[in-house]
Backbone as CSV, one residue per row, in Angstrom:
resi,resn,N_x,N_y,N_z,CA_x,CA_y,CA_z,C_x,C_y,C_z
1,UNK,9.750,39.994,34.606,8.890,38.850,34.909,8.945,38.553,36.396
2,UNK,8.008,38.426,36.843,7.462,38.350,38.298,8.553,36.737,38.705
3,UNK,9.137,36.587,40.047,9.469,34.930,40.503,8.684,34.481,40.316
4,UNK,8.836,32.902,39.988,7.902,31.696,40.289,8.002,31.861,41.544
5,UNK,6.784,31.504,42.700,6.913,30.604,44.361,7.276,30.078,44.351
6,UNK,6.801,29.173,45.453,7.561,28.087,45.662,6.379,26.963,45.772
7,UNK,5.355,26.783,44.607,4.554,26.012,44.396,4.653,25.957,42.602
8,UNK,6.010,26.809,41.609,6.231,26.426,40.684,5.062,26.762,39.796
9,UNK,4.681,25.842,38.879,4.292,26.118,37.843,3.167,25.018,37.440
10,UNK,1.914,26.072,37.362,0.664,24.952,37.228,0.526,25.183,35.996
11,UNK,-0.004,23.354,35.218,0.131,23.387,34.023,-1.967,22.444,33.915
12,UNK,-2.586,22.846,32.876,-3.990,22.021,33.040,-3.081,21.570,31.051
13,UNK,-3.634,20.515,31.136,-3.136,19.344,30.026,-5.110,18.987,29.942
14,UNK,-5.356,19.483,29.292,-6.568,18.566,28.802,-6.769,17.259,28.293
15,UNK,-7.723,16.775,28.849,-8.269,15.221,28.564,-9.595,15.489,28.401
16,UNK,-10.271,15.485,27.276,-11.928,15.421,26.976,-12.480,14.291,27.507
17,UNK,-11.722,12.956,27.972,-12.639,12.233,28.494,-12.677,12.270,30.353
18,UNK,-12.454,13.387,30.581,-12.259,13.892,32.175,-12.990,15.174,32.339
19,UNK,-13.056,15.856,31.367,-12.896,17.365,31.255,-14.484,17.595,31.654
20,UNK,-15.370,18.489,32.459,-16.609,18.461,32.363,-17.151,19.858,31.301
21,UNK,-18.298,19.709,30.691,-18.074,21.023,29.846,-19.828,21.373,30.310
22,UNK,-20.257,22.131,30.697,-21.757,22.856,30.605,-21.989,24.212,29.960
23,UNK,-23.215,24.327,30.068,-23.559,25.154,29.256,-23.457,26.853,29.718
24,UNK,-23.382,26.642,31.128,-23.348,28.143,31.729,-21.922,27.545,32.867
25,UNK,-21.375,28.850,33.477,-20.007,28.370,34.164,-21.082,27.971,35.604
26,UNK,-20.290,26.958,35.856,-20.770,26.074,37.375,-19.847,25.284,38.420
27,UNK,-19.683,25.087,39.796,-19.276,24.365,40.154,-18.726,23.168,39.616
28,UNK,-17.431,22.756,39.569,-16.607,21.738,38.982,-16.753,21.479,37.549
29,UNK,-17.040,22.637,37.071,-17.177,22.887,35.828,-15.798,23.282,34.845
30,UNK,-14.899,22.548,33.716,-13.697,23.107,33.064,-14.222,23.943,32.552
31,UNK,-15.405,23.369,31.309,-14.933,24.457,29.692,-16.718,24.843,30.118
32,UNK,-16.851,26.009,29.430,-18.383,26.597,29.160,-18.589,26.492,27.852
33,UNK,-19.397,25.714,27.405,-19.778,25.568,25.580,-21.199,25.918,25.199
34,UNK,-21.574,27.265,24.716,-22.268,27.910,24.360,-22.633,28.828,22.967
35,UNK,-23.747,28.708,22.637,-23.801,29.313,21.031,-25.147,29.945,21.037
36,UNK,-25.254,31.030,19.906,-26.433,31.788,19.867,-27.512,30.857,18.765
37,UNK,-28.764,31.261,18.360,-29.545,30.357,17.864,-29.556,28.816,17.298
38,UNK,-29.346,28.310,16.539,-30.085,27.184,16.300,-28.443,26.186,16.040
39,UNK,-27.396,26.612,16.708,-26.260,25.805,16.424,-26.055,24.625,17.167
40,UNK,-25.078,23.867,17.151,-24.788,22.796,18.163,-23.685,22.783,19.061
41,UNK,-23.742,23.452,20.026,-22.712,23.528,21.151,-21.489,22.974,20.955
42,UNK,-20.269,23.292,21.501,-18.978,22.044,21.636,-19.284,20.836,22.520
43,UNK,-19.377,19.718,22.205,-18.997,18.784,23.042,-18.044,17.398,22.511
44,UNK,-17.672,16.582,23.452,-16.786,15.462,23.321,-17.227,14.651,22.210
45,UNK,-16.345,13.864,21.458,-16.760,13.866,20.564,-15.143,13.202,19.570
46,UNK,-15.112,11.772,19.451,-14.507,10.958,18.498,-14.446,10.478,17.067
47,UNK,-13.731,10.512,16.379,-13.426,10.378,15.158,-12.296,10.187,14.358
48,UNK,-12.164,9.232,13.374,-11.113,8.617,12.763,-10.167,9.746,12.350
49,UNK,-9.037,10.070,12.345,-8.284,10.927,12.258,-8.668,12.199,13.162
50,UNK,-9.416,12.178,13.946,-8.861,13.024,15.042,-9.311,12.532,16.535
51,UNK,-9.308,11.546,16.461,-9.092,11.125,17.852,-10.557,11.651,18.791
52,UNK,-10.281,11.481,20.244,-10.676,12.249,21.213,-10.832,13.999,21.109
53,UNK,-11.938,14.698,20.709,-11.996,16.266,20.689,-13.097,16.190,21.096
54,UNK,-13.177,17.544,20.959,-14.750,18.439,20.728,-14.952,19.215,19.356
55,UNK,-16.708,18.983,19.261,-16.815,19.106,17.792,-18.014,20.107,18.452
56,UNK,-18.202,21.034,17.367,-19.595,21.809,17.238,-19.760,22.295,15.643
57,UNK,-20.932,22.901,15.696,-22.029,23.296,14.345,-22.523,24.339,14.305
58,UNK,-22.085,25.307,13.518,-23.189,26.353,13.262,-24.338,25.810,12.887
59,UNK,-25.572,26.804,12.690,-26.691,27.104,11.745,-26.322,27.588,10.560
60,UNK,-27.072,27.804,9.704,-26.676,28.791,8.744,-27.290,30.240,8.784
61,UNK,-27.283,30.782,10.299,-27.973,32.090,10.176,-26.385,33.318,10.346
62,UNK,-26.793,33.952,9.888,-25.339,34.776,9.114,-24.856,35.520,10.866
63,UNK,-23.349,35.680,10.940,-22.753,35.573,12.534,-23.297,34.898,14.044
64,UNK,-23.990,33.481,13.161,-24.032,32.492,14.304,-22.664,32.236,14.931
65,UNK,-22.803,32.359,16.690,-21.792,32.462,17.230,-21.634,31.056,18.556
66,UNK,-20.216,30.932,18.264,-20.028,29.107,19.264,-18.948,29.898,19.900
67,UNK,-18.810,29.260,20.762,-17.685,29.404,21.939,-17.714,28.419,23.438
68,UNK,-16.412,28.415,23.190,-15.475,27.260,24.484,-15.234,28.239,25.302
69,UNK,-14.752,28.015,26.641,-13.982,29.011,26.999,-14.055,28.512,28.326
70,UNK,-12.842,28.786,29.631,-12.635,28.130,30.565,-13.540,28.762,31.840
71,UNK,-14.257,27.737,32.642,-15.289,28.375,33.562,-14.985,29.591,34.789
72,UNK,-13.828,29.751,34.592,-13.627,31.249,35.476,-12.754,31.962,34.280
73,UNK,-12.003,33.364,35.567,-11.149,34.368,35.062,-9.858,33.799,35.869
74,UNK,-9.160,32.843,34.933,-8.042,32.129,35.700,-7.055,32.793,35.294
75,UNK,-6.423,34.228,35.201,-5.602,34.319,34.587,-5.250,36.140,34.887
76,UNK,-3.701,36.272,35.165,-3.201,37.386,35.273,-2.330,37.993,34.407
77,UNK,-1.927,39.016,34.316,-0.425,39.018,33.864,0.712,38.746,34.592
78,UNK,0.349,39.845,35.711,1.059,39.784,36.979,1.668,38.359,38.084
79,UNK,0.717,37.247,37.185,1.349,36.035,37.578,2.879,35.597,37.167
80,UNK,3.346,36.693,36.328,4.505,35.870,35.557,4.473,36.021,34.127
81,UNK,4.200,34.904,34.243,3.785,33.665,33.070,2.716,33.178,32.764
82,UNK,2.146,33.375,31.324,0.933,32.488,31.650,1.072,32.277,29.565
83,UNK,0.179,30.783,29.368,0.111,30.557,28.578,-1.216,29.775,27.920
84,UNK,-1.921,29.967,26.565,-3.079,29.194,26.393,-2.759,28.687,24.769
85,UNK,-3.284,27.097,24.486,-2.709,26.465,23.329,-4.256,25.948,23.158
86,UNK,-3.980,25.514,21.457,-5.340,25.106,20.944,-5.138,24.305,19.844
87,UNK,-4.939,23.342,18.991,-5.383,22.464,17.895,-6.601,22.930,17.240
88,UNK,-7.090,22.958,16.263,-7.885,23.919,15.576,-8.542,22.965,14.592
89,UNK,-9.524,22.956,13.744,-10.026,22.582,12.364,-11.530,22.928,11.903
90,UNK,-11.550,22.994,10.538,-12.394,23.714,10.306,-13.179,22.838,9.282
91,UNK,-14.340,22.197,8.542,-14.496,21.564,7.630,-14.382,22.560,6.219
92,UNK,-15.099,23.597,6.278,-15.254,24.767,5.266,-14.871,25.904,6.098
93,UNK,-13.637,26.807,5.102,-12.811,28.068,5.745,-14.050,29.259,4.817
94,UNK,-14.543,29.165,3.771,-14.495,30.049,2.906,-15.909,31.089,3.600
95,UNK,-16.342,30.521,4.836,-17.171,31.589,5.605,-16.957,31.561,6.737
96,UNK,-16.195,31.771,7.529,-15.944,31.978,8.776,-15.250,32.735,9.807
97,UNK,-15.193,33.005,10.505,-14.403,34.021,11.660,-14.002,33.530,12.934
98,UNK,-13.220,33.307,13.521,-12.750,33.229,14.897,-11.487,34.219,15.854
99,UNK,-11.952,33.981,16.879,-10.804,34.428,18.491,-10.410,33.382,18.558
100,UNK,-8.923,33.026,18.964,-8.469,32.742,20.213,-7.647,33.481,21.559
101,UNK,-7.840,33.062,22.676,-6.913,33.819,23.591,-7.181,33.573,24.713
102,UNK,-6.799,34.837,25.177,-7.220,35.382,26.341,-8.443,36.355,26.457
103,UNK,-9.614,36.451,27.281,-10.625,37.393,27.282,-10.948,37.407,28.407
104,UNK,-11.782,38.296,28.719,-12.083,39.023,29.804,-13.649,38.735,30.382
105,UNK,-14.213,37.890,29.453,-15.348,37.600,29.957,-15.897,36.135,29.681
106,UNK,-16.011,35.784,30.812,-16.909,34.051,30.345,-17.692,34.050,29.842
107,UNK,-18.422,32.772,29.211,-19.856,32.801,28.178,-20.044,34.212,27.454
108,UNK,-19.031,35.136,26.574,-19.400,35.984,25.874,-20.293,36.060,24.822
109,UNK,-21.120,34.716,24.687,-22.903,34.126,23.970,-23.518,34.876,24.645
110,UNK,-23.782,34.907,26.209,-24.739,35.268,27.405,-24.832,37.017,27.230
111,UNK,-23.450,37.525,27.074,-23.310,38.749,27.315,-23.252,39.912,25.613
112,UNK,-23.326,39.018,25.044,-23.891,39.848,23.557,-23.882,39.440,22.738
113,UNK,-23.356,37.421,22.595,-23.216,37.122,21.261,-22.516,37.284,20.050
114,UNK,-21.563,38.326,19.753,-20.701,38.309,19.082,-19.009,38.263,19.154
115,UNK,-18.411,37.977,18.674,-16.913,37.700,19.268,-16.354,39.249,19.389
116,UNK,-15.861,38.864,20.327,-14.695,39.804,20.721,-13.978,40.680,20.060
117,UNK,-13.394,40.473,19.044,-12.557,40.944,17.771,-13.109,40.613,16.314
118,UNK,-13.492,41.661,15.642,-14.080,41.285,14.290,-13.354,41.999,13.307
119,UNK,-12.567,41.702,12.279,-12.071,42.379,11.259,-12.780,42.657,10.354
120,UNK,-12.956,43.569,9.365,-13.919,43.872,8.275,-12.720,44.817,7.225
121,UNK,-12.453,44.110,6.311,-11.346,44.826,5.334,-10.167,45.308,6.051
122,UNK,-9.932,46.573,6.286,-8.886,47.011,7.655,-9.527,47.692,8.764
123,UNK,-10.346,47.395,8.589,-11.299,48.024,10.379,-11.603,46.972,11.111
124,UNK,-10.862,47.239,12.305,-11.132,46.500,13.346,-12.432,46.873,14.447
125,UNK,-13.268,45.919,15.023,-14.488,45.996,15.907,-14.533,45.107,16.516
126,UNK,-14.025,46.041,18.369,-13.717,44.925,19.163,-14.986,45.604,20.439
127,UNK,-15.699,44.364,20.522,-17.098,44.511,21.545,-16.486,43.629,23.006
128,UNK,-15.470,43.195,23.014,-14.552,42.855,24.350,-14.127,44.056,25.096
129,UNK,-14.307,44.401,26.051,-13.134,44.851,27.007,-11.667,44.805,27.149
130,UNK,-11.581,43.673,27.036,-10.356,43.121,27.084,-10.302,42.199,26.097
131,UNK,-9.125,41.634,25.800,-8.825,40.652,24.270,-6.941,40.783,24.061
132,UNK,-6.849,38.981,24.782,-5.384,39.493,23.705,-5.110,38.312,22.968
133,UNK,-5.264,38.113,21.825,-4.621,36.512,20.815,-5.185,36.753,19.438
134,UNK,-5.553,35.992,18.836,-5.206,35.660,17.310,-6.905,35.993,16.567
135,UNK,-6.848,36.633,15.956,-8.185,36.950,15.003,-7.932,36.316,13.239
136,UNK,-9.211,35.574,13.012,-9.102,35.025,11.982,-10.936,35.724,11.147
137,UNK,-10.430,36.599,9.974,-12.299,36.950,9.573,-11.888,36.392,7.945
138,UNK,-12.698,36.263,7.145,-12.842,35.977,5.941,-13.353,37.427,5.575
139,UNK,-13.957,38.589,6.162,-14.222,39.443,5.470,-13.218,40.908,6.115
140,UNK,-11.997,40.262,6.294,-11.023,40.614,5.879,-10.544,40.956,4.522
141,UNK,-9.762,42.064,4.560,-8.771,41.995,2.573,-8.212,41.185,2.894
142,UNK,-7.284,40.260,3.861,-6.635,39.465,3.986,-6.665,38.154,4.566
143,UNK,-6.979,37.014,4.027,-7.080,35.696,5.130,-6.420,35.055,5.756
144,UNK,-5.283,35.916,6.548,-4.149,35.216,7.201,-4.830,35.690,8.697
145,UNK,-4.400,34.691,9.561,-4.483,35.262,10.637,-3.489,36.776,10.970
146,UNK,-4.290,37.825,12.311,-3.763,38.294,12.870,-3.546,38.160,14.067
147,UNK,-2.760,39.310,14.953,-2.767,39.101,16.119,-3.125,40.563,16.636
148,UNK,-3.889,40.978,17.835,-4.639,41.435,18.289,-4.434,41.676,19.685
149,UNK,-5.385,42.610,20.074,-5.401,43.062,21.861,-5.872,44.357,21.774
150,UNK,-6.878,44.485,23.135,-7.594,45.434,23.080,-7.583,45.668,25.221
151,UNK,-7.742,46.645,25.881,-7.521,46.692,27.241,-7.972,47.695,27.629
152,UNK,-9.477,47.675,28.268,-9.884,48.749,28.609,-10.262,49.340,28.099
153,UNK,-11.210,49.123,26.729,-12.083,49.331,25.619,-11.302,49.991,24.946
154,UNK,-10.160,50.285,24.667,-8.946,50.697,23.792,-8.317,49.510,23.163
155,UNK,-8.390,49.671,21.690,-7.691,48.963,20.998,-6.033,49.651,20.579
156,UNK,-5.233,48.093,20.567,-3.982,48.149,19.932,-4.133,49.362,18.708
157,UNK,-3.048,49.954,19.038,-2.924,51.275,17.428,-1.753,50.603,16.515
158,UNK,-1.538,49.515,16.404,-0.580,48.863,16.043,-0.939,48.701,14.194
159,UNK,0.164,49.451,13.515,-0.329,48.806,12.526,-1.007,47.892,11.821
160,UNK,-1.913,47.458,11.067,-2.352,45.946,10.761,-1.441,45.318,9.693
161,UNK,-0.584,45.942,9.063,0.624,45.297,8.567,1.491,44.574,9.572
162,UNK,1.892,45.042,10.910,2.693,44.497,11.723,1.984,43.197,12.080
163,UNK,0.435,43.683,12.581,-0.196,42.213,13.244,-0.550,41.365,12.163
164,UNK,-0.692,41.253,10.452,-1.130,40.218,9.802,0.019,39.102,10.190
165,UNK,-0.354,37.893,10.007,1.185,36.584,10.114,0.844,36.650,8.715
166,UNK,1.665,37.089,7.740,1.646,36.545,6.030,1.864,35.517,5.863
167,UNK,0.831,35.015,4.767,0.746,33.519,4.401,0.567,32.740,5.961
168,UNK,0.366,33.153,6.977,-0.394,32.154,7.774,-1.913,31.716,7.542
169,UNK,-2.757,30.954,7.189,-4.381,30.698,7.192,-5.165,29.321,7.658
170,UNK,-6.124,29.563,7.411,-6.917,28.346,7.319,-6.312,27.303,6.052
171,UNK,-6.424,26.020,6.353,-6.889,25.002,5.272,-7.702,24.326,5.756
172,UNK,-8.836,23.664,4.965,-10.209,23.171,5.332,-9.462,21.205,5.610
173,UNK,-10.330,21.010,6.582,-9.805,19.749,6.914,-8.198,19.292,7.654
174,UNK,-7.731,20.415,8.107,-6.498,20.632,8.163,-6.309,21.090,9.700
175,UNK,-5.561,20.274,10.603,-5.096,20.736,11.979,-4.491,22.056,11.892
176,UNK,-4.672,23.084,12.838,-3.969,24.756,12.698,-3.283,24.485,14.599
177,UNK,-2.400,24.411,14.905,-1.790,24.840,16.217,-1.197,26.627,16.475
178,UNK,-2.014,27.059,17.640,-1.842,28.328,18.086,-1.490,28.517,19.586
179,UNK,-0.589,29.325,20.115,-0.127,29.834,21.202,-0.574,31.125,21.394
180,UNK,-0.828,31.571,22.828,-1.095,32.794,23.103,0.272,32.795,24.625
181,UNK,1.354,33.630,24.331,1.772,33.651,25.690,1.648,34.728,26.428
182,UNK,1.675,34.695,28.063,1.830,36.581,28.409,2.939,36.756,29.720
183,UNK,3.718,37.125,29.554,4.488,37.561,30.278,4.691,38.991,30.813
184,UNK,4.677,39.055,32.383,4.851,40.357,33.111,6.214,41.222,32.699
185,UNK,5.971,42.709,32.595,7.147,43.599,32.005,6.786,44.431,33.719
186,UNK,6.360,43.781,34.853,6.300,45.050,35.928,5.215,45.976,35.914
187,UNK,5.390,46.540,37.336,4.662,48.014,37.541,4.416,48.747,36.550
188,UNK,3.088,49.337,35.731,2.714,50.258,35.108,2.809,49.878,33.607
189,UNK,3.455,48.691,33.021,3.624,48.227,31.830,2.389,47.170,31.429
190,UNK,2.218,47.024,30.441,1.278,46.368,29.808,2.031,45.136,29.531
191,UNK,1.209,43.756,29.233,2.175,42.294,29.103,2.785,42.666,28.072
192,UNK,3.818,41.417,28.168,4.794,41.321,26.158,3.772,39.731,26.512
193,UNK,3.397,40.116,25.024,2.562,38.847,24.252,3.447,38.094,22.877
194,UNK,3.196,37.044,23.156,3.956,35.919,22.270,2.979,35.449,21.354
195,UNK,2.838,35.613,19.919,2.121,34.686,19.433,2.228,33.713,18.394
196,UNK,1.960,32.053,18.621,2.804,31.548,17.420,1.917,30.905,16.829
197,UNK,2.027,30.391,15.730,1.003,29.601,14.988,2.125,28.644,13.809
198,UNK,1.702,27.563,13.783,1.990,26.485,13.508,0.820,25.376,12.410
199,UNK,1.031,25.599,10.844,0.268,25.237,10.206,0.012,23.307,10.153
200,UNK,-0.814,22.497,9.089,-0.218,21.170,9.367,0.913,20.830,8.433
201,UNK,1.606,21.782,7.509,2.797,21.362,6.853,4.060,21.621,7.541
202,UNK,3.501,22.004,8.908,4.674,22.740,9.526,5.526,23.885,9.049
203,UNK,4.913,24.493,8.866,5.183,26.294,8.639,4.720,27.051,10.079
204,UNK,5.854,27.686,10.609,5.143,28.383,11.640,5.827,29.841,11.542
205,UNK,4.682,30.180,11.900,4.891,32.295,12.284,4.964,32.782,14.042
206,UNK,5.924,33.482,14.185,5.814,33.837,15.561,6.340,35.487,15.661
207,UNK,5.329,36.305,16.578,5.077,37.693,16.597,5.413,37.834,18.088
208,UNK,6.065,38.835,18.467,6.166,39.433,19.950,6.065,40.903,19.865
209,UNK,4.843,40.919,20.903,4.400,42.313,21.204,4.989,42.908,22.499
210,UNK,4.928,44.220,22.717,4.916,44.917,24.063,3.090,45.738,24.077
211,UNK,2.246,44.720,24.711,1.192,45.256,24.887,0.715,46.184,25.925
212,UNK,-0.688,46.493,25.403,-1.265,48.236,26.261,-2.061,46.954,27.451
213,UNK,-2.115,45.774,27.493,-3.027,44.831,28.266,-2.269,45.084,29.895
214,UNK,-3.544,45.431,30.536,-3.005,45.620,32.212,-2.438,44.111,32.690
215,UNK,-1.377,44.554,33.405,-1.010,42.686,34.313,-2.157,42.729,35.560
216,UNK,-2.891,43.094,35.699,-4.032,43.105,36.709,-5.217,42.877,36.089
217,UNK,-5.392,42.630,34.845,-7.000,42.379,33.881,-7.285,41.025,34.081
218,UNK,-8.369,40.635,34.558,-9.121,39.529,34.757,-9.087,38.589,33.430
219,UNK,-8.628,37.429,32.862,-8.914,37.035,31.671,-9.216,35.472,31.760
220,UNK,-9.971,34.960,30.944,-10.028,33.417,30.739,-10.020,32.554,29.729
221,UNK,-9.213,31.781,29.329,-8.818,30.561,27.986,-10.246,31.339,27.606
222,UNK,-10.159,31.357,26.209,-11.185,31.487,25.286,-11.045,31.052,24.012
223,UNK,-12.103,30.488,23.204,-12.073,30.164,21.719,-14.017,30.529,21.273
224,UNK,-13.638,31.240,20.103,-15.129,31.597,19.547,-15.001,31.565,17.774
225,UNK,-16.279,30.878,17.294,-16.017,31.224,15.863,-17.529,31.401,15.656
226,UNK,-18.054,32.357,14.176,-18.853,33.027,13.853,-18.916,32.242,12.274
227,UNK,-20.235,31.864,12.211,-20.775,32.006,10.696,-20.916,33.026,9.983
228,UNK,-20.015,32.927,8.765,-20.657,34.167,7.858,-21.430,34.335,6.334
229,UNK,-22.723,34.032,6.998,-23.516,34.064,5.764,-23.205,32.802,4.881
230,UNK,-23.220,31.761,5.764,-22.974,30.527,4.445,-24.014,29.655,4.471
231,UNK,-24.382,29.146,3.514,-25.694,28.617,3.118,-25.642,26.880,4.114
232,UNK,-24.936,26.484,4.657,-24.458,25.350,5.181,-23.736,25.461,6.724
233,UNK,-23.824,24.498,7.763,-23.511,24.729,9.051,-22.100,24.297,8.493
234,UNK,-21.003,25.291,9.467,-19.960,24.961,9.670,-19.216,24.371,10.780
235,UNK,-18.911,22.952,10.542,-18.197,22.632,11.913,-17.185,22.536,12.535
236,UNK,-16.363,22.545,13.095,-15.357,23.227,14.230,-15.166,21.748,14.490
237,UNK,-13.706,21.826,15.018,-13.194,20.439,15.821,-12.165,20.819,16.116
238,UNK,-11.513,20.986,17.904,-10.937,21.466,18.829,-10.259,20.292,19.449
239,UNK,-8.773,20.087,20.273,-8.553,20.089,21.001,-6.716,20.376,21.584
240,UNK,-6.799,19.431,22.399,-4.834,20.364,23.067,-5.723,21.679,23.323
241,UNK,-7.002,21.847,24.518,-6.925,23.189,25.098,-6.049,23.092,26.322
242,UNK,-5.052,23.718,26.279,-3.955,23.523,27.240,-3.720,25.009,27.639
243,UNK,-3.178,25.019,29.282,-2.909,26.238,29.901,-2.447,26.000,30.754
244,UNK,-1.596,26.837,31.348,-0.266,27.445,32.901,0.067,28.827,32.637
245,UNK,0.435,28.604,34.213,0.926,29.981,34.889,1.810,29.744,35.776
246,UNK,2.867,30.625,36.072,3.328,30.550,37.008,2.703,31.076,38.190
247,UNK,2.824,30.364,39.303,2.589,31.082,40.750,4.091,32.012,41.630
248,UNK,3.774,33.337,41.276,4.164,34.261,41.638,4.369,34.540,43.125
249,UNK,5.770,35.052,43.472,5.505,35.421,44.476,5.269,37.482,44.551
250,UNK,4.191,37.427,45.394,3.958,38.868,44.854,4.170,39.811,45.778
C-alpha cells in the first residue's frame, strides 16, 4: 500500500441537501442521475422512515436502466486506499438487477445503456471496461449478491462459487449496506478488493480478492439498476453515498 502524504486522507460524507445532482457530468456538479426511456431519474427526495435520500423509477420497459454515479473519474488504485459505501432499497426485488462500485465510465446511460455487469444463470456479460464491486441479477440461478471485476475488457476467471456471498440478498422494503474497498499491492499487481455487505438484520458477508484491476484505471463511485420485464415501475431509494482515498505520496 502506497504512504498517505502529508494532506492525509480525503473523505466526501454525503448530504443530499448540499449535494448537486444533473443530468449529464458538469461543472460543480457531485452525482450524474441518468436513465434510458421513460423512467424517473434519481433525485432528493424525503420520506417517513427514510429520511433525507434519493429516490428513482423505472418504466416498465424490460432492462430499463437508472444510474447515480459521481461526476468525474475520482479514483485510483495507486492512491493507496480508496473506498465507496451505499445504503440501498428496493420496493419490489422479484425483477431487478444492479452494480455497485467502482467503474470506469461516467453516465454509462449516454454510452450504451446497459449496466456494466449482467449475470444470466452462470454467465457473466460485462459491457464495462473496467468494473470492480457487487452484482445483484434476478436472472441469476442464484439471488445472492456477487462480487465481481472486470479490467481491460477481461473478466475475473474467478470461480462464481467463490464470488456468490451465500444467503446474502435483497429484501423488499428493507435497507441493504455495501462496501467496495481498493487497496494498492504495488508495481505490476492488480488491487486487493474488499467487499462487505451488511443486511437490515445485521448479517454481514465479507470477501477479499487479489484482483486483475490496474492501480492506474480511471474509475468513478457508481450505482446502476435495470428493470426486468416487470409489469410495474420499480423504485430505488439510495443514500450514505460515501467515498475516500488516501493522498499518496508517489
Amino acid at each position: 500500500m502506497a504512504n498517505a502524504g502529508s494532506r492525509g486522507f480525503y473523505e466526501h460524507i454525503d448530504d443530499p441537501a448540499v449535494s448537486v445532482i444533473a443530468a449529464a457530468a458538469a461543472t460543480g456538479t457531485t452525482w450524474v442521475a441518468d436513465s434510458t426511456n421513460g423512467a424517473t431519474d434519481f433525485s432528493r427526495a424525503v420520506a417517513a422512515g427514510k429520511g433525507l435520500h434519493y429516490a428513482a423509477a423505472s418504466d416498465i420497459t424490460d432492462n430499463d436502466m437508472q444510474e447515480i454515479c459521481s461526476n468525474n473519474l475520482i479514483f485510483t488504485g495507486q492512491e493507496g486506499f480508496s473506498y465507496a459505501e451505499i445504503l440501498l432499497q428496493f420496493d419490489s426485488i422479484d425483477d431487478v438487477a444492479f452494480n455497485f462500485g467502482f467503474h470506469d465510465t461516467v453516465e454509462e446511460v449516454a454510452d450504451g445503456g446497459t449496466l456494466p455487469v449482467e449475470l444470466s444463470g452462470t454467465t457473466w456479460t460485462s459491457t464495462g471496461s473496467a468494473f470492480l464491486g457487487f452484482v445483484y441479477d434476478v436472472d441469476a440461478d442464484n439471488d445472492d449478491l456477487h462480487c465481481f471485476w472486470v479490467n481491460g475488457d477481461v473478466d475475473t476467471t474467478t470461480a462464481i462459487a467463490n464470488l456468490r456471498m451465500n444467503g446474502m440478498t435483497l429484501t423488499a422494503d428493507q435497507w441493504l449496506y455495501l462496501r467496495v474497498e481498493m487497496q494498492d499491492r504495488g508495481s505490476g499487481k492488480g488491487v486487493r478488493a474488499t467487499f462487505l455487505a451488511v443486511d437490515h438484520n445485521g448479517k454481514s458477508v465479507e470477501k477479499v480478492f487479489d484482483t486483475t484491476v490496474s492501480r492506474s484505471t480511471q474509475l468513478c463511485y457508481h450505482f446502476s439498476f435495470e428493470n426486468r420485464a416487470n409489469a410495474a415501475a420499480t423504485n430505488c431509494y439510495i443514500k450514505g453515498l460515501n467515498f475516500g482515498q488516501t493522498t499518496a505520496d508517489m
